[in-house]
mmCIF file of the N, C-alpha and C atoms, coordinates in Angstrom:
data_MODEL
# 
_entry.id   MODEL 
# 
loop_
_atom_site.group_PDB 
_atom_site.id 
_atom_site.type_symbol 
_atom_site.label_atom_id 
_atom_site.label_alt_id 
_atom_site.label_comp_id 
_atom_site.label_asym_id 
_atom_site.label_entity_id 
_atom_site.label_seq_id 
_atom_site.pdbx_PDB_ins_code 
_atom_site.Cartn_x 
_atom_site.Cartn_y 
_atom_site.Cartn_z 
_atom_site.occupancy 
_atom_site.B_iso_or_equiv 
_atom_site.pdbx_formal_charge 
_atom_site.auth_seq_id 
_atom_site.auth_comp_id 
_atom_site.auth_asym_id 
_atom_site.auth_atom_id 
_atom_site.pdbx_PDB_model_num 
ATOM 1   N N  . UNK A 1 1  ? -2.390  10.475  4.636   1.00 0.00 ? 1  UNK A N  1 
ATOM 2   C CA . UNK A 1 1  ? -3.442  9.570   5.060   1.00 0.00 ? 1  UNK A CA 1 
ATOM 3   C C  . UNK A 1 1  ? -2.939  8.127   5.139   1.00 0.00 ? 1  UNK A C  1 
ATOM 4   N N  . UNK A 1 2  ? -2.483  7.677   4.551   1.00 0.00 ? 2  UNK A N  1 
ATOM 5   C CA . UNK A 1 2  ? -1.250  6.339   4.490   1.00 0.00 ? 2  UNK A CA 1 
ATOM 6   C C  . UNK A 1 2  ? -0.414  6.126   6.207   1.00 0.00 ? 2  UNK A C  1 
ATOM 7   N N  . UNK A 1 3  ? 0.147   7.174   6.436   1.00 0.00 ? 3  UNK A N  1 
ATOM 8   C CA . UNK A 1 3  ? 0.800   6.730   7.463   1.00 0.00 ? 3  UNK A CA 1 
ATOM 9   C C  . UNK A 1 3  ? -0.674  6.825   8.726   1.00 0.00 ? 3  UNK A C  1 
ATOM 10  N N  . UNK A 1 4  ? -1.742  6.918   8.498   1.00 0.00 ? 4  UNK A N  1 
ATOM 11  C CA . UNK A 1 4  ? -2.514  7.171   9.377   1.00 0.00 ? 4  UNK A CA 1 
ATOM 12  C C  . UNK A 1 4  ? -3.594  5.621   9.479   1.00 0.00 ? 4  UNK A C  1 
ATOM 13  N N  . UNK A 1 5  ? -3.629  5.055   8.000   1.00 0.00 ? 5  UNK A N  1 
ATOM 14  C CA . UNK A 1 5  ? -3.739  3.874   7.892   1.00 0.00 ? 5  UNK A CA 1 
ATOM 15  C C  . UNK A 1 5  ? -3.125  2.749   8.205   1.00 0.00 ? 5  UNK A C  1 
ATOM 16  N N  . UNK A 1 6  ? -1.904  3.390   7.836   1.00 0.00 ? 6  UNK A N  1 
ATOM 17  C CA . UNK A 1 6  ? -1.280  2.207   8.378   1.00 0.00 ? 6  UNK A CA 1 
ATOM 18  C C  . UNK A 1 6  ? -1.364  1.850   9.945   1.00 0.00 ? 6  UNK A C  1 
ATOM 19  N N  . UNK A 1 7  ? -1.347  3.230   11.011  1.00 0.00 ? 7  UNK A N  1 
ATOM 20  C CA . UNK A 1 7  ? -1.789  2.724   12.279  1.00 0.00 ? 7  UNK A CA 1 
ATOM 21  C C  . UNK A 1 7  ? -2.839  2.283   12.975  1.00 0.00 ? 7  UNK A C  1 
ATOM 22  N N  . UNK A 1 8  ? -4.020  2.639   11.751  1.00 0.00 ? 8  UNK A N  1 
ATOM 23  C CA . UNK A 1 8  ? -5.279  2.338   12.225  1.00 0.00 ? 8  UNK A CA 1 
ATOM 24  C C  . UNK A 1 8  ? -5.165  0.541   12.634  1.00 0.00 ? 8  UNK A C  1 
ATOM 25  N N  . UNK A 1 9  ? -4.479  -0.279  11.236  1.00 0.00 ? 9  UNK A N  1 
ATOM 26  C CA . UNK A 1 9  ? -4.089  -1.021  10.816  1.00 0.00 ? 9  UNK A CA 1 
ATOM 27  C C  . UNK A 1 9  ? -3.318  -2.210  11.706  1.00 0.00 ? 9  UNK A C  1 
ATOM 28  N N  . UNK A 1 10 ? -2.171  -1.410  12.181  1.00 0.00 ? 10 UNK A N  1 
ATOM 29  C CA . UNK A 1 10 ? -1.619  -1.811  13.235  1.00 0.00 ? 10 UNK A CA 1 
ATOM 30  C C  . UNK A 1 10 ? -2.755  -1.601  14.622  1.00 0.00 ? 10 UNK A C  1 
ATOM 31  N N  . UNK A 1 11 ? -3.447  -1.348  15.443  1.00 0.00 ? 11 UNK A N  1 
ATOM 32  C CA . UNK A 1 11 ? -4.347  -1.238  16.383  1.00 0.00 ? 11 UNK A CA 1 
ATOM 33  C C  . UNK A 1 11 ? -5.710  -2.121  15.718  1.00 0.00 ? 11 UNK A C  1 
ATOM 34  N N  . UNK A 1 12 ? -5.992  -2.204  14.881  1.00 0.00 ? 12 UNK A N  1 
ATOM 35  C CA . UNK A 1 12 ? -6.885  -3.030  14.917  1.00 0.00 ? 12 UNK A CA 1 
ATOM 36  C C  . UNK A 1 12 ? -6.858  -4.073  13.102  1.00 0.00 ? 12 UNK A C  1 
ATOM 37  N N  . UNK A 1 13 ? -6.271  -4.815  13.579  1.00 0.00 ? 13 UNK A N  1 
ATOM 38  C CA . UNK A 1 13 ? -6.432  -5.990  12.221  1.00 0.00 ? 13 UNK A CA 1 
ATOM 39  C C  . UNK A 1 13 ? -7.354  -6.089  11.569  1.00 0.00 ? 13 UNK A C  1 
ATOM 40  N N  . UNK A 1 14 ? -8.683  -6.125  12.244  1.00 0.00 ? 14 UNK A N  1 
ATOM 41  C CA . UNK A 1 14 ? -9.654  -6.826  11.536  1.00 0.00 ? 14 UNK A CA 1 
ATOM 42  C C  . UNK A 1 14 ? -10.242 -6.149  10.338  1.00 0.00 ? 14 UNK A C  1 
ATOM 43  N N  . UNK A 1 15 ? -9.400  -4.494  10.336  1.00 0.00 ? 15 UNK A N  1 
ATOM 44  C CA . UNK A 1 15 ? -10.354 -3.260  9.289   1.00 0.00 ? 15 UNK A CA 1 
ATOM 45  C C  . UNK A 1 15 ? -9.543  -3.972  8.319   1.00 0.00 ? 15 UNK A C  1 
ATOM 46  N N  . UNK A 1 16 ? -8.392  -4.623  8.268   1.00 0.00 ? 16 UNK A N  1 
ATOM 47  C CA . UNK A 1 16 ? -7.509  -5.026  6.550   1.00 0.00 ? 16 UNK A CA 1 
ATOM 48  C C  . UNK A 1 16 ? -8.221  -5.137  5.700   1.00 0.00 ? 16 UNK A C  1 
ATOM 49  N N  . UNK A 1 17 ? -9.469  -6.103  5.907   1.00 0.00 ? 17 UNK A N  1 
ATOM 50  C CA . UNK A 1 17 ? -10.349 -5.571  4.319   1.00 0.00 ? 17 UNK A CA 1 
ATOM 51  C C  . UNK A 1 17 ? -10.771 -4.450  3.717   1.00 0.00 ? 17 UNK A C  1 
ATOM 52  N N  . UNK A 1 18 ? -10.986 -3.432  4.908   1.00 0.00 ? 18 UNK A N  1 
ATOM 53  C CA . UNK A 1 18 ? -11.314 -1.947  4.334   1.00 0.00 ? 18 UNK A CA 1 
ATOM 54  C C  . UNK A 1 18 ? -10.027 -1.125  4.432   1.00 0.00 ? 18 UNK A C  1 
ATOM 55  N N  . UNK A 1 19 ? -9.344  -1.458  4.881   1.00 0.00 ? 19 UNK A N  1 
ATOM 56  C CA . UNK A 1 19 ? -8.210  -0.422  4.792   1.00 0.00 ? 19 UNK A CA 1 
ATOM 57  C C  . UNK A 1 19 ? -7.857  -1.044  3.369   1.00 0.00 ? 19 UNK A C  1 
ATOM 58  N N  . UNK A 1 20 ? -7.687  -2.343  3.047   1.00 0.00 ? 20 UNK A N  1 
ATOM 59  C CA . UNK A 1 20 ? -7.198  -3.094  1.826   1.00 0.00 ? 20 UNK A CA 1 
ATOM 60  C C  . UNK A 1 20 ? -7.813  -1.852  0.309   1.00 0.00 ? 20 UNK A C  1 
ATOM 61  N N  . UNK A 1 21 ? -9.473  -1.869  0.407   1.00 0.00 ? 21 UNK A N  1 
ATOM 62  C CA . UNK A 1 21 ? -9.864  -1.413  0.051   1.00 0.00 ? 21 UNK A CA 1 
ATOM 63  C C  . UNK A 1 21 ? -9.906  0.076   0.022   1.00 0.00 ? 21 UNK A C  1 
ATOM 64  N N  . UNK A 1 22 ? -9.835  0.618   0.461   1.00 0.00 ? 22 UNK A N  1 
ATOM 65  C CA . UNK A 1 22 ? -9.478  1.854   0.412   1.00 0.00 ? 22 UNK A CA 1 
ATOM 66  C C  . UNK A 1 22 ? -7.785  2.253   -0.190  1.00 0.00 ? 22 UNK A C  1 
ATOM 67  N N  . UNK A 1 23 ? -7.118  1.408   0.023   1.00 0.00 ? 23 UNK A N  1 
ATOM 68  C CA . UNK A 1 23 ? -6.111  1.627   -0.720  1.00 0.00 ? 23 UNK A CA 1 
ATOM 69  C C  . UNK A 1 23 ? -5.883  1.318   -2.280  1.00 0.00 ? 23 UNK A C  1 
ATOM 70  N N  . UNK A 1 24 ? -6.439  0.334   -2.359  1.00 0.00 ? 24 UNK A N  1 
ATOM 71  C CA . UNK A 1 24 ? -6.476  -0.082  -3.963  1.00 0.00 ? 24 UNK A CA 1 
ATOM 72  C C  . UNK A 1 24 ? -7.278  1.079   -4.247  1.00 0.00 ? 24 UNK A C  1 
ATOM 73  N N  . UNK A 1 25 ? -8.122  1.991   -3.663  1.00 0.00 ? 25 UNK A N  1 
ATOM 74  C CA . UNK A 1 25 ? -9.049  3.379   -4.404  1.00 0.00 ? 25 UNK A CA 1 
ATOM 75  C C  . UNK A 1 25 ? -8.096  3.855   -5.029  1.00 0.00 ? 25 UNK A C  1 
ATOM 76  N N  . UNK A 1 26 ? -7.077  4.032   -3.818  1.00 0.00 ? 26 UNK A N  1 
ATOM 77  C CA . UNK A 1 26 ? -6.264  5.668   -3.842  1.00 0.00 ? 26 UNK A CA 1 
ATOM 78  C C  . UNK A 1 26 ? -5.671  5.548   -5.116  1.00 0.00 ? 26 UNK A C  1 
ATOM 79  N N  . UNK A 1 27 ? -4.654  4.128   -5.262  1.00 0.00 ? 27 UNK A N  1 
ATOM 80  C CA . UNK A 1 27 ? -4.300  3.813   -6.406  1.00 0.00 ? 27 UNK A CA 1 
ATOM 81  C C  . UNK A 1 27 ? -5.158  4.042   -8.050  1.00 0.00 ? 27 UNK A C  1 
ATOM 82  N N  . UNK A 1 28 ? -6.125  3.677   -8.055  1.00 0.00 ? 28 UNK A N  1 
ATOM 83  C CA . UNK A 1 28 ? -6.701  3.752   -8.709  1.00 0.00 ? 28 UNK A CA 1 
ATOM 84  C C  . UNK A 1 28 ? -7.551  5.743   -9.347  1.00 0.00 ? 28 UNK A C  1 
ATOM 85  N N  . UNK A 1 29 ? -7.267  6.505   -7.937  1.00 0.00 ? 29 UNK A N  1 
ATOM 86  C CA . UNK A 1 29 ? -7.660  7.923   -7.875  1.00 0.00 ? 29 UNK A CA 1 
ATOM 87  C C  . UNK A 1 29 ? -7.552  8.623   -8.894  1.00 0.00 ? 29 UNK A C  1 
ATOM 88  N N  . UNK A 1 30 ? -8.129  9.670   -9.689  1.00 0.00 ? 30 UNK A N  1 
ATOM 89  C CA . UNK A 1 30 ? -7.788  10.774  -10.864 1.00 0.00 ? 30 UNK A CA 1 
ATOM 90  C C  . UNK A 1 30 ? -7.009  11.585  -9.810  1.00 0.00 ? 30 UNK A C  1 
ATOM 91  N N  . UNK A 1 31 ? -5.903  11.952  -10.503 1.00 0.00 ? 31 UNK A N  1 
ATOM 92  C CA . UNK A 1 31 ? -4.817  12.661  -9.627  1.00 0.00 ? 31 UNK A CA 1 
ATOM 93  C C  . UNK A 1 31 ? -4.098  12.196  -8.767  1.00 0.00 ? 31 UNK A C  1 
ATOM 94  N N  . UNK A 1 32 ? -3.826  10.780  -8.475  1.00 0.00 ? 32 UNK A N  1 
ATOM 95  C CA . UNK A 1 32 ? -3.177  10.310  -7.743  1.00 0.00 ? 32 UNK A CA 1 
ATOM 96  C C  . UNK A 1 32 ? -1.508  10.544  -7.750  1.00 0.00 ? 32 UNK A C  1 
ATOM 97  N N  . UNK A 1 33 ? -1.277  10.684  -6.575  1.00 0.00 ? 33 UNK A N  1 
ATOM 98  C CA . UNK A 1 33 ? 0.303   11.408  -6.435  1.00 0.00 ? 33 UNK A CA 1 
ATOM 99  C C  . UNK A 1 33 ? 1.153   9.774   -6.538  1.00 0.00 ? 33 UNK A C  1 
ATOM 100 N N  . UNK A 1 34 ? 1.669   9.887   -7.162  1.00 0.00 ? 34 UNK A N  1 
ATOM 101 C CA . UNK A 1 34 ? 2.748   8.833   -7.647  1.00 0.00 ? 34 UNK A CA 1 
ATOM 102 C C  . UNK A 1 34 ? 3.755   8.707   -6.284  1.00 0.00 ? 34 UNK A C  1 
ATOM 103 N N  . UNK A 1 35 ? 4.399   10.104  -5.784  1.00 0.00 ? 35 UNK A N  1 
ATOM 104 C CA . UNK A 1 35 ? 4.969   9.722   -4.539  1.00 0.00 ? 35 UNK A CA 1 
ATOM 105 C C  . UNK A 1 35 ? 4.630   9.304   -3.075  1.00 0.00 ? 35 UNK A C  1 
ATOM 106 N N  . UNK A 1 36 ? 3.225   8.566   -3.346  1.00 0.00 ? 36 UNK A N  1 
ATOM 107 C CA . UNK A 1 36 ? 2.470   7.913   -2.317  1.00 0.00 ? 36 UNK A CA 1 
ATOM 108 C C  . UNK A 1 36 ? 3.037   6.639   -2.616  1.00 0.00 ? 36 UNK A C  1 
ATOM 109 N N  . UNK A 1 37 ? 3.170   6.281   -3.804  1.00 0.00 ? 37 UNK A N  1 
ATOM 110 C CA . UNK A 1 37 ? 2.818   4.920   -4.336  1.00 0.00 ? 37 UNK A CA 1 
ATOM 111 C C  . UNK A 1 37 ? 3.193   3.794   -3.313  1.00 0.00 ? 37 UNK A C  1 
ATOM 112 N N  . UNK A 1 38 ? 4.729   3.895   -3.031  1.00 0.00 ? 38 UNK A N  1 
ATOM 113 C CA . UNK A 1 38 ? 5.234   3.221   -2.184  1.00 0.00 ? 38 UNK A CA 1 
ATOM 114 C C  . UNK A 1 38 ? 4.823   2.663   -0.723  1.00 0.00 ? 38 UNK A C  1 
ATOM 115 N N  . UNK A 1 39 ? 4.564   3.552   -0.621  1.00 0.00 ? 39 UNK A N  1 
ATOM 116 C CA . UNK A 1 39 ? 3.775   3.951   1.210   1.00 0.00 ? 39 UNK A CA 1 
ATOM 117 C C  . UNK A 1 39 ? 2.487   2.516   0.794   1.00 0.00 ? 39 UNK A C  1 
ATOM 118 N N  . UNK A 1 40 ? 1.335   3.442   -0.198  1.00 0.00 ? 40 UNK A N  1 
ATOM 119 C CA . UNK A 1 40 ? 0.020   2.238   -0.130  1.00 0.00 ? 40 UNK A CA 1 
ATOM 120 C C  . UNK A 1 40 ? 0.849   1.124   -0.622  1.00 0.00 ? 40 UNK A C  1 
ATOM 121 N N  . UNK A 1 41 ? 1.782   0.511   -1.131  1.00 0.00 ? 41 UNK A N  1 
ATOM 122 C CA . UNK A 1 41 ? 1.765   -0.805  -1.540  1.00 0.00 ? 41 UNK A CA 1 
ATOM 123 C C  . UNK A 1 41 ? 2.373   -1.325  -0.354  1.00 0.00 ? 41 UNK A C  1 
ATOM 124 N N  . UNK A 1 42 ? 3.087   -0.777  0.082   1.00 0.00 ? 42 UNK A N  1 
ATOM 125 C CA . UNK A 1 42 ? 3.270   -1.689  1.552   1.00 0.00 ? 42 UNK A CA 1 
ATOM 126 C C  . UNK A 1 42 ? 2.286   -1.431  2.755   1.00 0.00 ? 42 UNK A C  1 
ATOM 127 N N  . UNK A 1 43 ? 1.454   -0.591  2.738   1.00 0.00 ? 43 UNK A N  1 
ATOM 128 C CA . UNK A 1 43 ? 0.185   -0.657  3.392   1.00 0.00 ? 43 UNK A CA 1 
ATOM 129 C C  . UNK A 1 43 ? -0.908  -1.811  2.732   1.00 0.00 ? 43 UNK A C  1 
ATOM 130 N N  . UNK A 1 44 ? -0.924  -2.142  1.575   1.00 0.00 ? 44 UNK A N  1 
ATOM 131 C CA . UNK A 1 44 ? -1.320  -3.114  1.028   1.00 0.00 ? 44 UNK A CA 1 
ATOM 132 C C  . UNK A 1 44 ? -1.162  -4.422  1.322   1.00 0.00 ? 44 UNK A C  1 
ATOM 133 N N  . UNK A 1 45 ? 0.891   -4.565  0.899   1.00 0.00 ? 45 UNK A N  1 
ATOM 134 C CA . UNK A 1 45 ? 0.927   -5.894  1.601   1.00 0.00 ? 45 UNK A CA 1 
ATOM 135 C C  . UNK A 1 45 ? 1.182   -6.292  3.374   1.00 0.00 ? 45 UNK A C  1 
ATOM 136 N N  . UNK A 1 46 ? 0.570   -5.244  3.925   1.00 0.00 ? 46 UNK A N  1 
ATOM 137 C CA . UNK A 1 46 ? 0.841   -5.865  5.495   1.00 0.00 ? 46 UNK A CA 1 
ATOM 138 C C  . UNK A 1 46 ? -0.825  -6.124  5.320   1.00 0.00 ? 46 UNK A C  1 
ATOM 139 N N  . UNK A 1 47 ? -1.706  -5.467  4.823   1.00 0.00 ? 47 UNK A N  1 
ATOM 140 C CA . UNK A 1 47 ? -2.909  -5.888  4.727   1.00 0.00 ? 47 UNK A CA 1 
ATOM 141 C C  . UNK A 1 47 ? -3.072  -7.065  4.537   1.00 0.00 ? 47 UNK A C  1 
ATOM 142 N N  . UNK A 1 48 ? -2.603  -7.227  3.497   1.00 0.00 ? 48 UNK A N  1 
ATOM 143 C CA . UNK A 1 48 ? -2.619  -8.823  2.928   1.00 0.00 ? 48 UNK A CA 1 
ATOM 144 C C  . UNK A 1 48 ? -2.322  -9.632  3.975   1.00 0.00 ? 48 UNK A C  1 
ATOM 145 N N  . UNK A 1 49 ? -1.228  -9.375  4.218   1.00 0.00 ? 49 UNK A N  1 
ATOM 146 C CA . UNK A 1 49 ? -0.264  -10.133 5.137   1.00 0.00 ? 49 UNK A CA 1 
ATOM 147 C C  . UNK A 1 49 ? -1.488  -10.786 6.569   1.00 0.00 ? 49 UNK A C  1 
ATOM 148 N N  . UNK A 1 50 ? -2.095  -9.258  6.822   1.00 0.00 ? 50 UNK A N  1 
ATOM 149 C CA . UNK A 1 50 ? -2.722  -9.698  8.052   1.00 0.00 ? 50 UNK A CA 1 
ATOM 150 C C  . UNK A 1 50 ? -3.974  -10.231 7.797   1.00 0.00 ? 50 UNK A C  1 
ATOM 151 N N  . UNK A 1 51 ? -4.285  -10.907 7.064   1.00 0.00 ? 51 UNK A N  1 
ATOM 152 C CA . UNK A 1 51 ? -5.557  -11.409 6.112   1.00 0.00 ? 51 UNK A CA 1 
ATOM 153 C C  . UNK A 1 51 ? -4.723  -12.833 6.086   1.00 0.00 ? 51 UNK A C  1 
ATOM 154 N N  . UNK A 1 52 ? -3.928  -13.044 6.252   1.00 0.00 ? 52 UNK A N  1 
ATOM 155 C CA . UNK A 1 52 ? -3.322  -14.599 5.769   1.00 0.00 ? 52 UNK A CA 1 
ATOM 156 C C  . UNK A 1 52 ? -2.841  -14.876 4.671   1.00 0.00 ? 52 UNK A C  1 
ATOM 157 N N  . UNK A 1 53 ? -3.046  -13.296 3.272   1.00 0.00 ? 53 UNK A N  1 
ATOM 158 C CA . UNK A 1 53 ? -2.755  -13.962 2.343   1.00 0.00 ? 53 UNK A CA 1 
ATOM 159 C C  . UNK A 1 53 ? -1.763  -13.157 1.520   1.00 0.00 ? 53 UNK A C  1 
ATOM 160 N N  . UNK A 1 54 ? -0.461  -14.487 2.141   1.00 0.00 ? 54 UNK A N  1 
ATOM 161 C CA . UNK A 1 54 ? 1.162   -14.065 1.676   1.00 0.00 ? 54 UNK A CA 1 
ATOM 162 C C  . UNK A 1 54 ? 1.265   -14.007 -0.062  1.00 0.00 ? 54 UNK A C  1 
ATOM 163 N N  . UNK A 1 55 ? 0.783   -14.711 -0.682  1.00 0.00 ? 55 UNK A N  1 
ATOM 164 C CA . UNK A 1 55 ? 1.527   -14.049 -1.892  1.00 0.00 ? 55 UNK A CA 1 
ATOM 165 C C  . UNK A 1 55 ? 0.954   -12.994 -2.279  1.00 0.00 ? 55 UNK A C  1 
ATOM 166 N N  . UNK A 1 56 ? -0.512  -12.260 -2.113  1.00 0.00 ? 56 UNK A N  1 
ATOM 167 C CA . UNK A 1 56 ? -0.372  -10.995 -2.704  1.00 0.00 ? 56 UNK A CA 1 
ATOM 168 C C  . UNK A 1 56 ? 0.133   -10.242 -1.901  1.00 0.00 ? 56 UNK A C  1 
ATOM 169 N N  . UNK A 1 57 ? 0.355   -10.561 -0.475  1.00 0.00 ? 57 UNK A N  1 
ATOM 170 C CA . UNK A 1 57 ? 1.296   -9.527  0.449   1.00 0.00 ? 57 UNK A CA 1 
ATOM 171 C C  . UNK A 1 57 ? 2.403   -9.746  -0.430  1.00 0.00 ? 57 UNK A C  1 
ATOM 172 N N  . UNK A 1 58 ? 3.021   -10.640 -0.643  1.00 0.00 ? 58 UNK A N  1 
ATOM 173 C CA . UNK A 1 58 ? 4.553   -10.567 -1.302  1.00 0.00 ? 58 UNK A CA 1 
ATOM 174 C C  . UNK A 1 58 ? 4.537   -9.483  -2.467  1.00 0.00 ? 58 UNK A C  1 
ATOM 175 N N  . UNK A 1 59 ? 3.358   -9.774  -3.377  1.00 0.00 ? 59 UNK A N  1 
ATOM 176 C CA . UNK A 1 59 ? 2.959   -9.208  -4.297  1.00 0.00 ? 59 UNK A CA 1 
ATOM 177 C C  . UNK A 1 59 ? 3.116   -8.100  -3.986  1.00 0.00 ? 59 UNK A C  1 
ATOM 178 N N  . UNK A 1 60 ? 2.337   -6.997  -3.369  1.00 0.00 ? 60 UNK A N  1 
ATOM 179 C CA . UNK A 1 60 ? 2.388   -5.846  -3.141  1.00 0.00 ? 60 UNK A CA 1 
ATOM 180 C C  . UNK A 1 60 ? 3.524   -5.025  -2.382  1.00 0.00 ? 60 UNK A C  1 
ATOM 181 N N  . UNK A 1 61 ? 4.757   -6.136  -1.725  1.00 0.00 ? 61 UNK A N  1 
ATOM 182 C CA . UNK A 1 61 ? 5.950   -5.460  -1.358  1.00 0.00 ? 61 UNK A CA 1 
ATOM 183 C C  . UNK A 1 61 ? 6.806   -5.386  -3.046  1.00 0.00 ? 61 UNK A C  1 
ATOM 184 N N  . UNK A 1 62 ? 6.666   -6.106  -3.846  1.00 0.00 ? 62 UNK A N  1 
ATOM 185 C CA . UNK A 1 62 ? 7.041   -6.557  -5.132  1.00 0.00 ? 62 UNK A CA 1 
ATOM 186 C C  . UNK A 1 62 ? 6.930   -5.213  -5.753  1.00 0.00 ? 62 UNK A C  1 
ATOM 187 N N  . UNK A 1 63 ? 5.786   -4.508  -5.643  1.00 0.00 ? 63 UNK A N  1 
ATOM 188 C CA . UNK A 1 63 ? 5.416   -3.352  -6.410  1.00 0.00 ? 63 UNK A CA 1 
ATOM 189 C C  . UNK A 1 63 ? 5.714   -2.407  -5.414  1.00 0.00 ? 63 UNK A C  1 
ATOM 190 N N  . UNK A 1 64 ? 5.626   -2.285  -4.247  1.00 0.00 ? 64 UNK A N  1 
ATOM 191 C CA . UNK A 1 64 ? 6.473   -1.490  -3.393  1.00 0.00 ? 64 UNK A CA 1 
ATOM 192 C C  . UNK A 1 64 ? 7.863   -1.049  -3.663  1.00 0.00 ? 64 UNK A C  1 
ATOM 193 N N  . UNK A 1 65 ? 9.049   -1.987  -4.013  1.00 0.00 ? 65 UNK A N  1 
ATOM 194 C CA . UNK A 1 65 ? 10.247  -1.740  -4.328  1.00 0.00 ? 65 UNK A CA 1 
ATOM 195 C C  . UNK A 1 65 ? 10.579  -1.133  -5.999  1.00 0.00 ? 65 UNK A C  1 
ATOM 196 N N  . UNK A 1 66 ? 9.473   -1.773  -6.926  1.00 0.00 ? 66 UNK A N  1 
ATOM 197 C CA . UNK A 1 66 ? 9.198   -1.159  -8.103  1.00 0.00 ? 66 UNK A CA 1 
ATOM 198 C C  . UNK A 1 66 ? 9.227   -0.017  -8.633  1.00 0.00 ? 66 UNK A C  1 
ATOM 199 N N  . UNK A 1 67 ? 7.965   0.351   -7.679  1.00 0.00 ? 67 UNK A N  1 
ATOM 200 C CA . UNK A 1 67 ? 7.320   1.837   -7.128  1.00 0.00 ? 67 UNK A CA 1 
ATOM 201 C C  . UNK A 1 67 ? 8.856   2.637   -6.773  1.00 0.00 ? 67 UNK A C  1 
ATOM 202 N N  . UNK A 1 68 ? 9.438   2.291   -5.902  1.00 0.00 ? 68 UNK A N  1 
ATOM 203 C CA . UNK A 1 68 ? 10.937  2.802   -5.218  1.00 0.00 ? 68 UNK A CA 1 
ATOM 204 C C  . UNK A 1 68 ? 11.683  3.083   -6.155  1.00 0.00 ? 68 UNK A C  1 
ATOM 205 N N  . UNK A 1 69 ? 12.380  2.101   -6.984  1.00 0.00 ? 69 UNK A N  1 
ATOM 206 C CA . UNK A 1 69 ? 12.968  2.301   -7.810  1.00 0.00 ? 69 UNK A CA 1 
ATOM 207 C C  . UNK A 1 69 ? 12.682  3.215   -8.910  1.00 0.00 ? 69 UNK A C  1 
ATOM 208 N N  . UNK A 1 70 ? 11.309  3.163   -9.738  1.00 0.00 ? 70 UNK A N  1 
ATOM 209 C CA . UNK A 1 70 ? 11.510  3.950   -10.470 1.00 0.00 ? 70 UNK A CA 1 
ATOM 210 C C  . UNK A 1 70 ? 11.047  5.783   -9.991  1.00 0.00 ? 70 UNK A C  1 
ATOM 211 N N  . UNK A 1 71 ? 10.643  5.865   -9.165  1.00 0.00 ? 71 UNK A N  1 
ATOM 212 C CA . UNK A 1 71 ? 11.215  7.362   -8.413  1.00 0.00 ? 71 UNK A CA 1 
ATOM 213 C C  . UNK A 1 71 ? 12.334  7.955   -8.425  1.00 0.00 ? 71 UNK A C  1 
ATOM 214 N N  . UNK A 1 72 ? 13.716  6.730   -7.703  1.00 0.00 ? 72 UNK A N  1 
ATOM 215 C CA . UNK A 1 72 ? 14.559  7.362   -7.841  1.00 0.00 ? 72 UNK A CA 1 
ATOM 216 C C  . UNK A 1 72 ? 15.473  7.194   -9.240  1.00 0.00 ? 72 UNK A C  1 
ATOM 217 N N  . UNK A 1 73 ? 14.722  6.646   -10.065 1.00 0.00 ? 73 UNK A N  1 
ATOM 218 C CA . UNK A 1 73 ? 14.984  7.369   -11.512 1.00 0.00 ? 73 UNK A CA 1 
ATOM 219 C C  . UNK A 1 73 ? 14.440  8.622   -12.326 1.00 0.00 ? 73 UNK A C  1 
ATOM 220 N N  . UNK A 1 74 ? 13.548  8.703   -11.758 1.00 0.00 ? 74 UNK A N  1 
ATOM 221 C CA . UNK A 1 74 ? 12.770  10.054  -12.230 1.00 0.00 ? 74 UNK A CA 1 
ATOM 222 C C  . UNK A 1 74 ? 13.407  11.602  -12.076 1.00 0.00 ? 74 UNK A C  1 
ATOM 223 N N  . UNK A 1 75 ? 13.607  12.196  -12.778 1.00 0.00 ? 75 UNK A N  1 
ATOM 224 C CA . UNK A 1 75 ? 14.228  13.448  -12.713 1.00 0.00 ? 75 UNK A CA 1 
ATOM 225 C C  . UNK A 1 75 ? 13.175  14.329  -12.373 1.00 0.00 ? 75 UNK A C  1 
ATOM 226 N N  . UNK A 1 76 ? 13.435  15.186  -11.165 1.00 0.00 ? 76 UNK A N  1 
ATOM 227 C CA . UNK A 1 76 ? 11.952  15.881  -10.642 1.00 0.00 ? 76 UNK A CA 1 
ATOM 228 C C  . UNK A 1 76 ? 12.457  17.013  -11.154 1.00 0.00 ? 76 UNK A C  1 
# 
C-alpha cells in the first residue's frame, strides 16, 4: 500500500495531509510489519517535503536510514 501512496502522492500533492496521516497510522498499527518501516518514512518525508515543511521532511528521511540500518542488522 506504500508504494501505491506514494503515487497517489506524486499525481496529486494536495492529499500530503492525508496521505501524511495515514501513514503516521500505519506506523503506529497493532501488527505493524517493521519491513515497511522504511518505505512510510520516506513516504512521510516527501509528504512533508510537499507541505513546505523541510525539517520534519529531513526528519523523517533521518528515520528512514535508521529504519535501514537497523534491518540490515537484524538476523531474520
Amino acid at each position: 500500500a506504500v508504494d501505491r501512496l506514494a503515487l497517489v502522492l506524486r499525481f496529486d500533492p494536495a492529499l500530503a495531509p492525508v496521505i501524511l496521516s495515514m501513514a503516521d497510522r500505519a506506523l503506529l498499527a497493532p501488527g505493524y510489519r517493521h519491513r515497511c518501516q522504511v518505505a512510510i518514512h520516506l513516504l512521510r518525508g516527501d509528504a512533508y517535503r510537499g507541505l513546505g515543511r523541510e525539517t520534519e521532511a529531513a526528519d523523517a528521511y533521518q528515520e528512514a536510514m535508521r529504519a535501514l540500518a537497523a534491518r540490515s542488522t537484524v538476523k531474520e
